[in-house]
Residue, then its C-alpha position, 0 to 999 in steps of 0.5 A: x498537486x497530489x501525491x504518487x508512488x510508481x514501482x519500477x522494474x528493469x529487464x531481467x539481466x545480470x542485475x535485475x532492479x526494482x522498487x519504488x519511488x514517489x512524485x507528484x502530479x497533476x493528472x490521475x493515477x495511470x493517465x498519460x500524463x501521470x505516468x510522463x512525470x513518473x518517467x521524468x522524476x525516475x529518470x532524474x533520480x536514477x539517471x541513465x540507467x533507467x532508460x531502459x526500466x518501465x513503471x508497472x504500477x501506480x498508486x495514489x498516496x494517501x495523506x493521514x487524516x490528523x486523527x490517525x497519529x493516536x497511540x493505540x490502546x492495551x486494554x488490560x480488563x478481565x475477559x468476558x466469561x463465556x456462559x456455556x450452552x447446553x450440550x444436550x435437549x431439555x425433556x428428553x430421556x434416553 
């Protein structure tokens, strides 16, 4: 099963609510079966409150690739010293 992130919205009223929750599915992002579960799964977080939300988006959560936990790296070297251009045209008087 793969994972998904739904962001849900309330009709606008006293006390507009919005964000996002994640679920897992078997169907595709966006398809009716997707989105079913996304309504089920906010339904048993939110309760009957959320009766009335819809879900406006999902997107499929990427799991990290095991090389992308790596530290960044400084790099405290010198800068390149830019060799300058010449301003003006070679051979030609004024």
């Amino acid at each position: 099963m793969k994972t998904y992130r739904a962001h849900y919205l309330s009709p606008r009223g006293a006390h507009p609510v919005n964000g996002t929750f994640e679920f897992e599915s078997e169907g595709h992002a966006g398809s009716k079966k997707n989105m079913t579960d996304a309504r089920i799964k906010m339904l048993e977080l939110f309760g009957n409150e959320a009766v009335s939300w819809i879900i406006d988006e999902v997107e499929h959560v990427k799991e990290p690739a095991p090389g992308d936990f790596a530290q960044a790296q400084i790099d405290f070297r010198e800068p390149k010293k830019v060799r300058k251009h010449h301003t003006f045209e070679r051979g030609r008087v004024k």
